[in-house]
Backbone bond lengths (Angstrom), bond angles and torsions (degrees), N, CA, C in turn:
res aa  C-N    CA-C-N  psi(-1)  N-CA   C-N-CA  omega(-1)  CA-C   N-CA-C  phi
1 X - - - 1.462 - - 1.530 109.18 -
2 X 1.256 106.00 111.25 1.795 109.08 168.89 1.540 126.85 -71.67
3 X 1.184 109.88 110.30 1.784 104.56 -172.42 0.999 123.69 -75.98
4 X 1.535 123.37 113.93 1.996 127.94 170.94 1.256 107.39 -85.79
5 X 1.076 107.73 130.67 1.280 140.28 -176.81 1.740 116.23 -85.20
6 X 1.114 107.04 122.70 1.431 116.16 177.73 1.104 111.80 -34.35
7 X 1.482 119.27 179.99 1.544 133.38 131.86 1.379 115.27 -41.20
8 X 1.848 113.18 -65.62 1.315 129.79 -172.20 1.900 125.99 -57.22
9 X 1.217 109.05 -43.86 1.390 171.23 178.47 1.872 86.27 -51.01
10 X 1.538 106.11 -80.05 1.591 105.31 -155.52 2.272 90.46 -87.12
11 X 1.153 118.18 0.95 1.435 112.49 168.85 1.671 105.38 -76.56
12 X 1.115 103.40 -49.12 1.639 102.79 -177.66 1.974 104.58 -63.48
13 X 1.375 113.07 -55.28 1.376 102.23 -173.47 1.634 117.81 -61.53
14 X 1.498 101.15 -3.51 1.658 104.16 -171.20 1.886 96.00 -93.80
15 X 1.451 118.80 -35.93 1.407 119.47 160.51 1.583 115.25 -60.90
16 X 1.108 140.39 -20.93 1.232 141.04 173.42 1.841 98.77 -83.37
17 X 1.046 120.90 -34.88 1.487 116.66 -163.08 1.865 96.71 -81.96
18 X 1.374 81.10 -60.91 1.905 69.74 166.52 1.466 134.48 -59.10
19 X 1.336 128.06 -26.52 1.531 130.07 160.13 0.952 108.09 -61.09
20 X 1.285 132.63 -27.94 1.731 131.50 -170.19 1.642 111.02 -93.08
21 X 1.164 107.12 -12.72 1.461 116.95 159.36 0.999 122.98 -88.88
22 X 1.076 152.99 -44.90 1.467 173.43 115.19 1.823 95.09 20.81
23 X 1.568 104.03 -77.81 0.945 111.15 150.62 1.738 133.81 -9.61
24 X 1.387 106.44 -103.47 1.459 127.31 170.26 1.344 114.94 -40.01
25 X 1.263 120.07 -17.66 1.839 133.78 -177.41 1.767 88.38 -81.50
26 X 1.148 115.21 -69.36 1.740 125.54 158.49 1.589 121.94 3.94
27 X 1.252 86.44 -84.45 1.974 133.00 -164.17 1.977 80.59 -51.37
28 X 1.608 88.40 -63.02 1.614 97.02 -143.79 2.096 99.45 -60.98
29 X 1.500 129.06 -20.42 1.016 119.05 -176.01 1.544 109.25 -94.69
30 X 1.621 117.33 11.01 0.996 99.25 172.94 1.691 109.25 -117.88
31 X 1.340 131.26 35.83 1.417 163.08 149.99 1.510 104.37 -52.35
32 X 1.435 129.94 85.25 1.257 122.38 162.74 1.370 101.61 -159.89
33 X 1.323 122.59 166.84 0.957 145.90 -162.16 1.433 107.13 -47.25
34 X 1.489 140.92 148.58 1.203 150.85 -166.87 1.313 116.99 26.56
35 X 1.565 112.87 43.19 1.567 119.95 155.95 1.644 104.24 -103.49
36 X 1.306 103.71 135.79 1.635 107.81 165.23 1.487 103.45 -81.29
37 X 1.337 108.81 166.83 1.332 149.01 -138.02 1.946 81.65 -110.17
38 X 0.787 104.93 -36.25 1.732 119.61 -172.46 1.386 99.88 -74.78
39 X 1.241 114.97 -44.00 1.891 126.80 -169.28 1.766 85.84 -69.58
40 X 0.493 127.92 -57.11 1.845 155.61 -152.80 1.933 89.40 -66.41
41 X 1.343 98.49 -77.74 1.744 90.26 -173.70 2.147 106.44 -66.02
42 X 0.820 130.60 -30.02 1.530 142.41 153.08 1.909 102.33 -8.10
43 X 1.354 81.86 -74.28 1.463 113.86 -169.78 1.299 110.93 -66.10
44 X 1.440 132.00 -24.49 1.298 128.65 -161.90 1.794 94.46 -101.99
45 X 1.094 110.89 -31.95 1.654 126.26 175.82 1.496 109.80 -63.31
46 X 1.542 124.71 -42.88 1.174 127.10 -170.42 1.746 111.18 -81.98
47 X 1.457 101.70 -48.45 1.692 96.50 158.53 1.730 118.46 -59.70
48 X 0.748 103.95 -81.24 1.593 106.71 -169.87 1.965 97.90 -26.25
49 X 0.980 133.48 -72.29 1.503 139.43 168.93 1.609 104.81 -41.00
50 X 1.021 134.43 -51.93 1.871 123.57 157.70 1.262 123.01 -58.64
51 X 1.177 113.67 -3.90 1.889 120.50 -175.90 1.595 90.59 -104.62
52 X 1.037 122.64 -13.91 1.891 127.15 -175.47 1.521 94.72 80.53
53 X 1.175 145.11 41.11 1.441 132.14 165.04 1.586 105.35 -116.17
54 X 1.242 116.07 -162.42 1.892 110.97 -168.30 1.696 80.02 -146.47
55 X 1.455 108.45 143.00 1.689 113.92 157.16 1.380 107.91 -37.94
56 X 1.278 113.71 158.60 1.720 122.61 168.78 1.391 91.67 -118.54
57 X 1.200 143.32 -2.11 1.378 106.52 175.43 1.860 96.57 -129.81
58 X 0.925 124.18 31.71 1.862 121.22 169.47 1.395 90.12 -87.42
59 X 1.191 100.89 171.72 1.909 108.03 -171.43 1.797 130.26 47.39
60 X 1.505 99.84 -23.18 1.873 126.19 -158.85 2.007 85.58 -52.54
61 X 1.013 118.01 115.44 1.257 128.43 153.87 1.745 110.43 55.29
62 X 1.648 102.19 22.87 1.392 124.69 -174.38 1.660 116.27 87.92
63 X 1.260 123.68 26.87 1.233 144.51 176.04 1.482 107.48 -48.13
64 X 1.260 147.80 94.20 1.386 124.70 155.12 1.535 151.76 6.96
65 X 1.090 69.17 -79.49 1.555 110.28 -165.91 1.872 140.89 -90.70
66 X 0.710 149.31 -164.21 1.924 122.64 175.38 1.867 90.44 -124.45
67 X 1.488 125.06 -38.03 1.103 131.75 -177.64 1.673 127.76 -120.52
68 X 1.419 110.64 131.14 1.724 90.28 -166.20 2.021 96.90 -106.06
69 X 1.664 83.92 150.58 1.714 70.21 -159.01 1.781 97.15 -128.52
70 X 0.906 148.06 84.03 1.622 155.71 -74.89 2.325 74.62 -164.43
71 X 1.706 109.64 130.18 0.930 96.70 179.64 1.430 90.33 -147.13
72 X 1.749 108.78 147.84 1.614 102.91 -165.69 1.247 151.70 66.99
73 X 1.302 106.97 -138.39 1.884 98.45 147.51 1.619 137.77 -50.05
74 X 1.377 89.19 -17.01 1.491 105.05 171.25 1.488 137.22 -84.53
75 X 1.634 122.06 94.12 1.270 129.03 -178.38 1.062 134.17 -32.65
76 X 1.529 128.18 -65.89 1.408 150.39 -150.95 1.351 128.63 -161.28
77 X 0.914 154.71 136.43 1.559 160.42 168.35 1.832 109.47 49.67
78 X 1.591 92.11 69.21 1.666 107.50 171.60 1.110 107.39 -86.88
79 X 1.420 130.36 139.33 1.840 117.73 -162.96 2.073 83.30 -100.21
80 X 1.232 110.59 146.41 1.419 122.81 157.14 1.317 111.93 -34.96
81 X 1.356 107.89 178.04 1.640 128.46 164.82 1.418 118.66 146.20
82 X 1.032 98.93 147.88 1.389 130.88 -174.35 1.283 117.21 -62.75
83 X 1.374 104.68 -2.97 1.790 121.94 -176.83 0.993 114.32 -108.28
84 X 1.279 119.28 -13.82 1.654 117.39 -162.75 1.904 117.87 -129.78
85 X 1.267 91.82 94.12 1.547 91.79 -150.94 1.573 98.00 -83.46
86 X 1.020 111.88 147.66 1.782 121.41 149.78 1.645 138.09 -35.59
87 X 0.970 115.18 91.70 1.222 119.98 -169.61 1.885 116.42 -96.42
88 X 0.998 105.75 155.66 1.550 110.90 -163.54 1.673 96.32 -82.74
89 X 1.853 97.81 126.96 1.357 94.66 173.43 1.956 101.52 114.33
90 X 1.484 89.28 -31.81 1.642 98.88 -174.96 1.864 113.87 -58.83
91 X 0.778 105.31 146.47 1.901 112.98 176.33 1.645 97.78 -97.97
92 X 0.877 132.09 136.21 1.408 157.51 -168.58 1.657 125.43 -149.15
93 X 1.464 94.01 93.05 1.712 108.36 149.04 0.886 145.01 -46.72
94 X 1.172 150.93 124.79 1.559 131.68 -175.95 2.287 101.13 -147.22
95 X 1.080 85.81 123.13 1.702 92.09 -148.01 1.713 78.11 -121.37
96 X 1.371 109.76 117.83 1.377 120.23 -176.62 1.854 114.76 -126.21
97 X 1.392 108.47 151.47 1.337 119.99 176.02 1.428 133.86 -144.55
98 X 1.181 127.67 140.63 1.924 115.30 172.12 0.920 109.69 -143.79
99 X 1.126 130.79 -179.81 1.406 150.06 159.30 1.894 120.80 -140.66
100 X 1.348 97.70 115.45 1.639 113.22 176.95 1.202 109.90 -138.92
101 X 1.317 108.15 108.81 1.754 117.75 145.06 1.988 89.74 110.35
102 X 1.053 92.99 36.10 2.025 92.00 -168.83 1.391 123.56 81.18
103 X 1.530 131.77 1.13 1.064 141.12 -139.70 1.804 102.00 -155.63
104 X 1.683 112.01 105.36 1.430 122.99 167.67 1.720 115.34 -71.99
105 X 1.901 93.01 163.40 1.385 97.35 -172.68 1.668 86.10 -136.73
106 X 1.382 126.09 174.11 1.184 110.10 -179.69 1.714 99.28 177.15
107 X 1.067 120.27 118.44 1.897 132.42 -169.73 1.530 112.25 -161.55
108 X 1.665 106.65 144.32 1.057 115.81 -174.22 1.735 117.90 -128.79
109 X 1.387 105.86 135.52 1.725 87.27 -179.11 1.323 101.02 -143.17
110 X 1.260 109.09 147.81 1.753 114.57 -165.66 1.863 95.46 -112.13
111 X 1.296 118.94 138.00 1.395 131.54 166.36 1.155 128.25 -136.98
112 X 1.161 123.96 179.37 1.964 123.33 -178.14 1.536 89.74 -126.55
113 X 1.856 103.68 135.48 1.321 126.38 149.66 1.367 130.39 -77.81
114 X 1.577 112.72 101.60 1.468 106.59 -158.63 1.711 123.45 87.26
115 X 1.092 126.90 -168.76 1.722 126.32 -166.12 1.769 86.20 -82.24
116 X 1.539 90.16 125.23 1.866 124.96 140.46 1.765 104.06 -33.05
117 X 1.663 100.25 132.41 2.114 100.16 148.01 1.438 86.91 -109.66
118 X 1.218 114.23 170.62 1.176 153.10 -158.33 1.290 106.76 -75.88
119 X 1.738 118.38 -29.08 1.180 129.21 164.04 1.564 129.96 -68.38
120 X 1.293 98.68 -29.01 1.338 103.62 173.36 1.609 119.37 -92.11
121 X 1.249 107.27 -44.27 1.892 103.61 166.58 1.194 110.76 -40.18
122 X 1.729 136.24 -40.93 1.219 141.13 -142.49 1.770 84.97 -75.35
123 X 1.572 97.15 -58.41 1.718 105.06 -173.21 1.216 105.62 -45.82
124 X 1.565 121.41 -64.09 1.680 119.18 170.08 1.253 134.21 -35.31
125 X 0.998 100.69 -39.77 2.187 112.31 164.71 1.478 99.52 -71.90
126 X 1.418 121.62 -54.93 1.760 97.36 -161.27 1.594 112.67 -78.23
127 X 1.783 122.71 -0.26 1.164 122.30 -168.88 1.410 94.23 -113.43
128 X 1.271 141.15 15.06 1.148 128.78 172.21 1.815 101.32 -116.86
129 X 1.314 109.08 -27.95 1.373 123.58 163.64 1.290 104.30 -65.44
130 X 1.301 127.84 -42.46 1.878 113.47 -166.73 2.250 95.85 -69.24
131 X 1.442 93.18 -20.50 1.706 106.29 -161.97 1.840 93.21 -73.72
132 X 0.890 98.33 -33.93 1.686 105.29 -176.77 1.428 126.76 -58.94
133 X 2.026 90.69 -49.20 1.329 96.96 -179.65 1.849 121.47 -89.55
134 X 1.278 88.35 -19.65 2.023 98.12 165.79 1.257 92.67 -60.96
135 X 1.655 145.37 -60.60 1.023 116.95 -179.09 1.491 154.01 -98.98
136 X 1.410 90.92 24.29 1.555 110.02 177.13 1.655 99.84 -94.27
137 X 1.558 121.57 -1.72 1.097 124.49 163.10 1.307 139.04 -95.87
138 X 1.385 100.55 11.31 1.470 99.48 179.67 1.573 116.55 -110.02
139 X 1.129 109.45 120.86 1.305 117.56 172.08 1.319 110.54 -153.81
140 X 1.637 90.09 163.00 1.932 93.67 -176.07 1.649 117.33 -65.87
141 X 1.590 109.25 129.87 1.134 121.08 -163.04 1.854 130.05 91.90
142 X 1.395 108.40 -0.79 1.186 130.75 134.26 1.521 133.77 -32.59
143 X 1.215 124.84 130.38 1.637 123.98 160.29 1.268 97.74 -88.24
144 X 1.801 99.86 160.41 1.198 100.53 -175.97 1.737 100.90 -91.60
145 X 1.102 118.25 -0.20 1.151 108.91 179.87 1.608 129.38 -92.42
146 X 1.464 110.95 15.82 1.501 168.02 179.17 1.240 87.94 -61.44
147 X 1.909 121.96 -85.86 1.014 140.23 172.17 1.880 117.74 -50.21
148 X 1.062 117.58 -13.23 1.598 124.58 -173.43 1.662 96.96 -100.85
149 X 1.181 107.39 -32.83 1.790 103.15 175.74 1.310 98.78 -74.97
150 X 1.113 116.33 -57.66 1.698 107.90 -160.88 1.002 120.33 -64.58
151 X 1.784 124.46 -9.39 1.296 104.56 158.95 1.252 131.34 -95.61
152 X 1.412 103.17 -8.13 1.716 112.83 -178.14 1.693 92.07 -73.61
153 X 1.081 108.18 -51.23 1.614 95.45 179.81 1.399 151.43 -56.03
154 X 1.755 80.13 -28.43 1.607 93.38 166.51 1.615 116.49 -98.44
155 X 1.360 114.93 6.86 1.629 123.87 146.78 1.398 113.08 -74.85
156 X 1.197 134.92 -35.41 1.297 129.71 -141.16 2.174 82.09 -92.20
157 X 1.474 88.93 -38.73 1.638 87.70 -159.29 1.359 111.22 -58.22
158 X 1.664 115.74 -7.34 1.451 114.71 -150.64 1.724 97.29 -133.50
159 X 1.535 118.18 -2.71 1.311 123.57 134.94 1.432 78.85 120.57
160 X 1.174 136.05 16.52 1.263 119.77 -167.24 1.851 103.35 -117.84
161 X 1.444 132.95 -174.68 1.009 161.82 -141.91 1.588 150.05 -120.69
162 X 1.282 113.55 49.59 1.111 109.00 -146.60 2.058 119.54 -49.81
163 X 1.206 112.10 179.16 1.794 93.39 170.53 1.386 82.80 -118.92
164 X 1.376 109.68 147.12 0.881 128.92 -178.68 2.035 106.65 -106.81
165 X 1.412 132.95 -25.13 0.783 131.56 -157.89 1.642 115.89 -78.91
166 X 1.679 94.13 -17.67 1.938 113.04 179.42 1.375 96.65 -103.43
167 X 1.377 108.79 171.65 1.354 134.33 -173.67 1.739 114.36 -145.13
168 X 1.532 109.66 150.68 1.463 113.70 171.00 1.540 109.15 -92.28
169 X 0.603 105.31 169.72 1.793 105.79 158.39 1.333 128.55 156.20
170 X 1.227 128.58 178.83 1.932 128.32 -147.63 1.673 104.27 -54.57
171 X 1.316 105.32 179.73 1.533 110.43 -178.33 1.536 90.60 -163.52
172 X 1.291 117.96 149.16 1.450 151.63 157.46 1.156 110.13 170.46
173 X 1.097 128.04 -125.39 1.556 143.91 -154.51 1.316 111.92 -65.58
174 X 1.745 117.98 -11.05 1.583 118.52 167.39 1.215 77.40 -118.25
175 X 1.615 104.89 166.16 1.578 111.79 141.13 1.279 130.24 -53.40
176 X 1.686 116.56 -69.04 1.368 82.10 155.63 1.322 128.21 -138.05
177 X 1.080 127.79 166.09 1.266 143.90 -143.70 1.718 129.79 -121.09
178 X 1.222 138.95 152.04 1.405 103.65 -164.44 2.093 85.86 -97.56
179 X 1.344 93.43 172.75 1.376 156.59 52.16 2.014 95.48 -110.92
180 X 1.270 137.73 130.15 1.385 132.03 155.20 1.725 107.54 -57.89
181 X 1.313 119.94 161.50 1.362 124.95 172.82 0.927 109.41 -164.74
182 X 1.600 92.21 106.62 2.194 121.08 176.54 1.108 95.02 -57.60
183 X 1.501 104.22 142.54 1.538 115.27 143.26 0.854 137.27 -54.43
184 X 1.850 141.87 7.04 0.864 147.54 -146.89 1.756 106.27 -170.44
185 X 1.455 112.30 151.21 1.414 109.12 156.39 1.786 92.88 138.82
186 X 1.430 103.25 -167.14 1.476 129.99 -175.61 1.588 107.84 -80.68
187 X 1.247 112.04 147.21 1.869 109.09 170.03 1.681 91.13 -84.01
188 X 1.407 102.56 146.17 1.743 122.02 134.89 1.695 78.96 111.87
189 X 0.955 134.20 77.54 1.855 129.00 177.49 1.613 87.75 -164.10
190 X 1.414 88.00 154.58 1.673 100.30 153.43 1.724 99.24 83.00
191 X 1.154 110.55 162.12 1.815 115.09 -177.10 1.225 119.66 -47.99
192 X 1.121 142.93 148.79 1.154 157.39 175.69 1.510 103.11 -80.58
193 X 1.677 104.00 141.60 1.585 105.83 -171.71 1.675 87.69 -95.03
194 X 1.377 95.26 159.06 1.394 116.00 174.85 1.602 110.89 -164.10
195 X 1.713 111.22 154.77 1.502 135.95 -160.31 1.862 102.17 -58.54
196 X 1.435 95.24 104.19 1.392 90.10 166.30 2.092 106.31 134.04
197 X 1.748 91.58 -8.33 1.860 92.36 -176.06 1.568 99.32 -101.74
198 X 1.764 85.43 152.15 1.454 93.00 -176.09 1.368 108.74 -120.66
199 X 1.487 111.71 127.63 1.735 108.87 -154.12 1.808 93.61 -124.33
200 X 1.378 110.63 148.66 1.093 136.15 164.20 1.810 117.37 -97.92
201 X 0.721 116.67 58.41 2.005 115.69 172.39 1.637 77.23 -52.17
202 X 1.512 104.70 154.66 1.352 159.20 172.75 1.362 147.63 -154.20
203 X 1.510 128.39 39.26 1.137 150.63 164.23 2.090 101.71 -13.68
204 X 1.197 113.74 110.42 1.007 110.91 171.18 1.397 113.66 -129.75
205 X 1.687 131.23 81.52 1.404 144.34 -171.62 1.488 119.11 -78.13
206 X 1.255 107.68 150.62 1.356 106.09 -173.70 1.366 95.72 -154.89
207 X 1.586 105.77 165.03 1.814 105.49 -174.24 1.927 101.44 -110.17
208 X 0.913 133.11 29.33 1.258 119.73 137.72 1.707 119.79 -157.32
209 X 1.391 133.36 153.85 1.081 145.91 -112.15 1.887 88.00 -104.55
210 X 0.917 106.17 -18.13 1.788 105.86 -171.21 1.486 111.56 -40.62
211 X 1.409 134.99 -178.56 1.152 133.34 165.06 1.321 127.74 -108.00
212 X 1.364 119.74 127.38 1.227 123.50 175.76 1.300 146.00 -18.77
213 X 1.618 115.14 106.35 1.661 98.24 -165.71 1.529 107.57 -117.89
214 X 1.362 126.82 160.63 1.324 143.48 -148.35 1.525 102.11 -99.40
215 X 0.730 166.28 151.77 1.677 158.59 169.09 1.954 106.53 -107.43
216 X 1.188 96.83 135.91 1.680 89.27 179.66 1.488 114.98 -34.07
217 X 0.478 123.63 -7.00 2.021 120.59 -153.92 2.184 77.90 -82.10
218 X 0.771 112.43 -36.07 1.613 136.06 -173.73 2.226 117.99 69.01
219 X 1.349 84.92 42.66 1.053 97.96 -161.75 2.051 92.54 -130.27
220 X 1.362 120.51 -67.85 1.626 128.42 -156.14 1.218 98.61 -89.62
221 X 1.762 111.29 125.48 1.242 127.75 -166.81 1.493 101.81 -108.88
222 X 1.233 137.25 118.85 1.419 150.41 158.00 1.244 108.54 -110.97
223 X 1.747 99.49 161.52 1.398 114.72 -165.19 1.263 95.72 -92.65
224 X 1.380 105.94 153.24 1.706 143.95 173.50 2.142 97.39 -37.48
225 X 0.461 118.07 -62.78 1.395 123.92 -169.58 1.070 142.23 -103.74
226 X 1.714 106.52 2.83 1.573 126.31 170.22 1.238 122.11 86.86
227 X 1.343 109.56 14.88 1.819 117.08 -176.33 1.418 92.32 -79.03
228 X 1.642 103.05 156.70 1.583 96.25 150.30 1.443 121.96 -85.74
229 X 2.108 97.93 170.56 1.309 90.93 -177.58 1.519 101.75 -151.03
230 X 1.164 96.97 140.82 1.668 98.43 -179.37 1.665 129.90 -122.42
231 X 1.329 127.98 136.90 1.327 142.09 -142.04 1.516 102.65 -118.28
232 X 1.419 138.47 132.24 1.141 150.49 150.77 1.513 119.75 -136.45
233 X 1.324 113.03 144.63 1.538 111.17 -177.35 1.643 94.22 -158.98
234 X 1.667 104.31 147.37 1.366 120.26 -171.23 1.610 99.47 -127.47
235 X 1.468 125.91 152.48 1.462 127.00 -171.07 1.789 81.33 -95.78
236 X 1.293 97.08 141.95 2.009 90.50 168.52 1.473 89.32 -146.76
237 X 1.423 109.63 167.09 1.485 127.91 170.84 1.280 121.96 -140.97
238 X 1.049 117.18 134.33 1.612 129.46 -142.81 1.885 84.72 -107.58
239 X 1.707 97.46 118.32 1.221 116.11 164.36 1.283 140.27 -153.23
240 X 1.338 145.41 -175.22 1.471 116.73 -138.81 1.719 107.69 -78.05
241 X 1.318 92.84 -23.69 1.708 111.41 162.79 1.413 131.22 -55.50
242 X 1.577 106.83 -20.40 1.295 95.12 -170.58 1.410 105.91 129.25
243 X 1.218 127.36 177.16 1.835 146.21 171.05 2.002 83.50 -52.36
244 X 1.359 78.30 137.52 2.232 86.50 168.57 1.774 79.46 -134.56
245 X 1.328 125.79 96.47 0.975 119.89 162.98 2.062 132.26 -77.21
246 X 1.281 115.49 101.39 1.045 118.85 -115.87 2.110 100.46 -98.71
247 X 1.582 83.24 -13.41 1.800 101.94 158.13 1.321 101.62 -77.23
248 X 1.131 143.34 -28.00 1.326 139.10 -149.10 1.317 126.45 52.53
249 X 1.540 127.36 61.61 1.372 122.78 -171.45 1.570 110.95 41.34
250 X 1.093 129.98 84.45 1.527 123.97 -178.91 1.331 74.16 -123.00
251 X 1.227 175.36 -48.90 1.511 137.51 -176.88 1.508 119.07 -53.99
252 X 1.432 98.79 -40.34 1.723 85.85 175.50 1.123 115.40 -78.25
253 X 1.634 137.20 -12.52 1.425 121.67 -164.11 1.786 89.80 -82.19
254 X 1.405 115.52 -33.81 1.731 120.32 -173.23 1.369 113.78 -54.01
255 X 1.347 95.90 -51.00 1.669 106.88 171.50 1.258 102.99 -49.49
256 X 1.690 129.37 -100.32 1.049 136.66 159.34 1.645 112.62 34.54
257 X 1.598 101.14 -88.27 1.377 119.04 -147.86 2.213 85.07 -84.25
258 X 1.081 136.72 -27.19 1.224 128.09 -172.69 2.188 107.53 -86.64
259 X 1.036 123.59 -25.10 1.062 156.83 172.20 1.282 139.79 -117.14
């Protein structure tokens, strides 16, 4: 069962989406060279708890940590530490969550510490482009698998990779929520969007096609073949208007203002 969200309902998750940006606007300018990853989740714990909300992902299915901070070859849910410092040149994830007032928020934005190679902007353009076109596709009467083509496609066009092994999908009152939405697949499948869902797209690109492997820690997912890969995701809500993107593009303003 896919949950629509009130009137009342999507005001509160749109105040959670904006604190969680606010946030992540934060996090993401303090990404530079010889900061740990530990300093970094610290910081994301101490705001979110001064805003009156609680992490959504510490404890989450035995989660560590309040922020997962995924660098390089590394996809998704890298636990912090105090060991693993930031190095210039590094690609950096930062995959964030809360919960205030009964109601989760949840966004991801990938950046470079210090000067971009040429290899990694490329990834940054085609994963903020795959982010563009998942959401220039959502509207009422949409499949969700609408949003799963458009990003495989706009990876494929730009030579890059979708992962297939993660998923996007709804947010309110759980973290997450169905409809899920692969990175990958056919247009016209899967539920029909309608006035009132609140969707997370998550484009997670990588530069070669291998399959996803788990690292003992049993938590940090890197790609098959050591490419990098980079992750962004925006909360949006599908209404009669159109995408209400409800982060407000905070990957592109990060990009933007760092590049």
């Amino acid at each position: 069962m896919i949950a629509l969200k009130t009137e009342r309902e999507l005001e509160i998750v749109a105040e959670n989406a904006r604190l969680l940006r606010e946030i992540l606007v934060e996090l993401a300018a303090g990404v530079e060279p010889g900061v740990t990853t530990g300093e970094l989740d610290r910081l994301a714990e101490r705001w979110i708890r001064a805003a009156g909300a609680a992490p959504a992902f510490k404890g989450y299915q035995g989660y560590p940590a309040t922020l997962c901070i995924s660098l390089n070859e590394e996809i998704v849910h890298g636990i912090p530490s105090d060991r693993r410092v930031i190095k210039e040149g590094d690609l950096v994830s930062l995959d964030l969550g809360l919960r205030r007032a009964g109601y989760y928020a949840d966004a991801a934005v990938t950046v470079v510490a210090g000067k971009i190679s040429p290899e990694a902007r490329a990834l940054m353009e085609a994963t903020l482009s795959a982010l563009r076109a998942a959401i220039a596709a959502i509207k009422i009467g949409a499949h969700v698998s609408d949003l799963s083509y458009a990003i495989e496609s706009t990876a494929q066009r730009f030579g890059f990779y979708p992962v297939r092994e993660f998923v996007g999908h709804g947010i309110g009152r759980a973290l997450h929520e169905d409809p899920q939405i692969p990175n990958f697949g056919p247009p016209g499948f899967g539920p029909i969007l309608r006035e009132g869902m609140v969707l997370c797209p998550e484009p997670m690109i990588k530069g070669d096609p291998l399959p996803v492997r788990i690292l003992p820690d049993g938590w940090t997912a890197v790609t098959g073949g050591g490419s990098l890969a980079a992750h962004f995701e925006e909360m949006v809500a599908v209404t009669p208007e159109g995408p209400w993107v409800l982060t407000d593009w905070i990957g592109e303003e990060i990009w933007a203002k760092r590049n």
